[in-house]
C-alpha positions in Angstrom: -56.2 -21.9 56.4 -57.1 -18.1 57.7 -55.1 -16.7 55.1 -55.9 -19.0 52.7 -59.4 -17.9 52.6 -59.0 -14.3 53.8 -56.0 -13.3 52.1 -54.4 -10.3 53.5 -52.5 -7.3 51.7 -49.0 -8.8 52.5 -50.3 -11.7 50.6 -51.6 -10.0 47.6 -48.1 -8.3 47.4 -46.3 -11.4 47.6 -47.8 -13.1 45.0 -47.1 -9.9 42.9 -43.7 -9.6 43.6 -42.8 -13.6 43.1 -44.8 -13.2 39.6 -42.7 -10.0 39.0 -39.6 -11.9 39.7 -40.7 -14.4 37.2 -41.2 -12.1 34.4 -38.3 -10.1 34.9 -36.2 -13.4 34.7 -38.7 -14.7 31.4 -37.7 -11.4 29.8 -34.2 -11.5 30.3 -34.0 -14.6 28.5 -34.4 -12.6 25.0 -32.4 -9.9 25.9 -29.1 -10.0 23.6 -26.1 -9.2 25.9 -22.9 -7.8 23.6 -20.1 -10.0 23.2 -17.1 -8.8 24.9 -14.1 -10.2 23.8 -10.2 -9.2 25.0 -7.7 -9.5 22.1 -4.9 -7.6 19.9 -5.4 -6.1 17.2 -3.4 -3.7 15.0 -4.8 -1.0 12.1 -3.3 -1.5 8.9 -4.2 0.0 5.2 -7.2 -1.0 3.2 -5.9 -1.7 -0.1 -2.9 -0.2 -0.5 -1.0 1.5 -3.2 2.5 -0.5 -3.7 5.1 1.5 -4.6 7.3 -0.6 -6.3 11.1 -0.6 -7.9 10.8 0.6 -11.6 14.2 -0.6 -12.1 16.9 -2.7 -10.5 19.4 -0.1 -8.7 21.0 1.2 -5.4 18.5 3.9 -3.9 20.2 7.0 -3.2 17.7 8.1 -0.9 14.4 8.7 0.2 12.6 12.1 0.4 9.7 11.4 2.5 9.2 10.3 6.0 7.4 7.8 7.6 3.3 8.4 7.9 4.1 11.9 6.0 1.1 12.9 3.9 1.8 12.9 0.4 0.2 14.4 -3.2 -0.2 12.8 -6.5 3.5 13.6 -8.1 5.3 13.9 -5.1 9.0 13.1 -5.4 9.2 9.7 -2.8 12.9 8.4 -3.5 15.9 8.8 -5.6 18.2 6.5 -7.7 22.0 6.9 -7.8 22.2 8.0 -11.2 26.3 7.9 -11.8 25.9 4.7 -14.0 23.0 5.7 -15.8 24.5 9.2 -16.9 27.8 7.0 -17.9 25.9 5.0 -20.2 23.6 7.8 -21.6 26.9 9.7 -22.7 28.3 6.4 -24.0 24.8 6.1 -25.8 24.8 9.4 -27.3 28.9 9.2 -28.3 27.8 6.3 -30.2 25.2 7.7 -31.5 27.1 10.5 -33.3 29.5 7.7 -34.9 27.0 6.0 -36.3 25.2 8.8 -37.5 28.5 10.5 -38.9 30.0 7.1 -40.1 26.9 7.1 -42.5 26.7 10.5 -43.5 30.3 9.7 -45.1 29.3 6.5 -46.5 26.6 8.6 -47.9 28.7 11.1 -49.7 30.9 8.0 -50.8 28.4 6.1 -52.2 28.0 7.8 -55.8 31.5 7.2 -56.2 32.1 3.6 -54.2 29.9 0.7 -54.2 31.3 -0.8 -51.5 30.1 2.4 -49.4 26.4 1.5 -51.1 26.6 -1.8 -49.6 27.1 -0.4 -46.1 24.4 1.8 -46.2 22.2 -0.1 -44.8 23.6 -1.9 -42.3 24.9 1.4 -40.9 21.2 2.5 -41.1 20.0 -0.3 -38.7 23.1 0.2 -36.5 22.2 3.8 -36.1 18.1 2.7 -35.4 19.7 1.1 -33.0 21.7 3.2 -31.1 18.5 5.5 -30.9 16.5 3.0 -29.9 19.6 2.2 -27.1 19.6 5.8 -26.5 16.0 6.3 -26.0 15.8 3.4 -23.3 19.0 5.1 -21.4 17.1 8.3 -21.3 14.4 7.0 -20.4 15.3 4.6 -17.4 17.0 7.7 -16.4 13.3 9.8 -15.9 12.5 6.6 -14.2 15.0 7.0 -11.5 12.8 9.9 -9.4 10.3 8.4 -8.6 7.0 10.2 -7.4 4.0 9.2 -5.7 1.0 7.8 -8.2 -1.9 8.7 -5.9 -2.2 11.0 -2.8 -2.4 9.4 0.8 0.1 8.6 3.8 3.2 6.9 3.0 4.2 4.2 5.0 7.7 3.1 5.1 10.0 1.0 7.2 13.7 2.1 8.2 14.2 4.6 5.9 17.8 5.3 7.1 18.3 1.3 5.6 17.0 2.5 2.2 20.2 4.7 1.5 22.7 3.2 -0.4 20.3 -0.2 -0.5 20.3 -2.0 -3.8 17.1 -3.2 -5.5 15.6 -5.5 -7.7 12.5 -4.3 -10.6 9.4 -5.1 -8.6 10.7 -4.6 -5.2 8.3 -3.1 -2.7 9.6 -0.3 -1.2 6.5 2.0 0.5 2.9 1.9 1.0 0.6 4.7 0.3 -2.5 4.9 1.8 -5.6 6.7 0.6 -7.0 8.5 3.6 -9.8 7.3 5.4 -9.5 3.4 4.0 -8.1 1.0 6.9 -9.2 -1.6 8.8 -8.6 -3.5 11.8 -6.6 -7.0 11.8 -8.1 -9.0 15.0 -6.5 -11.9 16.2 -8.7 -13.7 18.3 -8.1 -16.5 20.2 -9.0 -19.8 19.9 -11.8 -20.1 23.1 -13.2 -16.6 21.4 -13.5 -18.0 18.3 -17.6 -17.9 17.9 -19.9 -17.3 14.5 -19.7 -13.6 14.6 -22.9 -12.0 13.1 -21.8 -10.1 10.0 -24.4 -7.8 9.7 -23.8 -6.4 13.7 -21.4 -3.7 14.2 -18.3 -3.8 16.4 -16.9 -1.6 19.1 -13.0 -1.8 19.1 -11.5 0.1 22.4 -8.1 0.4 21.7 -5.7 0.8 25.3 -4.1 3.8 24.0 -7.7 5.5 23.6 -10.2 3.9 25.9 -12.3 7.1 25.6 -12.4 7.1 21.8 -14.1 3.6 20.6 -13.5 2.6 16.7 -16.6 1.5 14.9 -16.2 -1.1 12.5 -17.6 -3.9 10.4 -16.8 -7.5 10.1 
């Protein structure tokens, strides 16, 4: 009852330290701790430019290496181009036939109606063998293929690619423009919270602890 009525200093500093304590611990309610969360990830390209198999053939081999920086027209890989030579000569042979098979039948034709008659179907066979020609030739161009855009190829095995046959379509090497990747997260199923969009995210890689990667969901 004394120090209930004639409250001493210790008192007075009690009361402020337990209502101290109390607002400390009210304040710490609203105070957003970051979410920490342990899982593996891996950086891979951002939209990536597929470089694909113009034509179905055996790769003779490739001239870049993997993660080399590349420019726009770079030679990337090679085509065995035995066959396709073959058939461009056998094109072009057949080509001259035709196209001296109807100079003849033109000469013969004021004299010969027979040669008249052929005229014109050795006139479509010999649009056709430039037309046959043209494509040989130009599959042939195809067969060095160089890089459409500039950025860092990324390629798997490329001592498999020698010799390797391959169909029109087939991916055969990444490029990737420099600066655009991201980071695949696979988080597991306990971790799996609604993630605020709009917050950034700290990614500390093992291999770097000292160099944090700054990202966005």
């Amino acid at each position: 009852l004394f120090l209930f009525f004639f409250p001493t200093p210790l008192f007075f500093l009690f009361c402020f330290s337990f209502f101290l304590i109390l607002a400390i611990l009210y304040a710490l309610i609203f105070v957003q701790v970051p979410l920490r969360v342990i899982a593996n990830c891996e950086v891979i390209p951002r939209d990536p430019v597929v470089v694909a198999a113009p034509l179905s053939g055996v790769v003779e081999s490739l001239r870049v290496k993997p993660r080399s920086l590349v420019k726009k027209g770079d030679l990337l890989f090679l085509y065995d181009k035995r066959l396709a030579r073959e058939e461009l000569d056998l094109a072009s042979k057949r080509l001259k036939i035709t196209a001296a098979e109807l100079r003849r039948a033109e000469i013969q034709a004021f004299d010969d109606p027979r040669a008249r008659s052929e005229l014109r179907i050795l006139k479509r066979r010999l649009d056709q063998e430039k037309v046959r020609r043209a494509r040989v030739a130009r599959e042939l161009l195809q067969m060095d293929v160089r890089a459409p855009e500039t950025g860092q190829a990324l390629v798997e095995n490329p001592q498999e690619w020698r010799g390797r046959p391959v169909r029109v379509g087939e991916r055969v090497m990444l490029i990737v423009r420099p600066g655009e990747t991201m980071v695949r997260i696979w988080i597991s199923e306990d971790d799996n919270i609604n993630f605020a969009k709009k917050d950034p995210i700290k990614i500390v890689l093992n291999v770097r602890p000292e160099s944090p990667i700054m990202a966005r969901l």
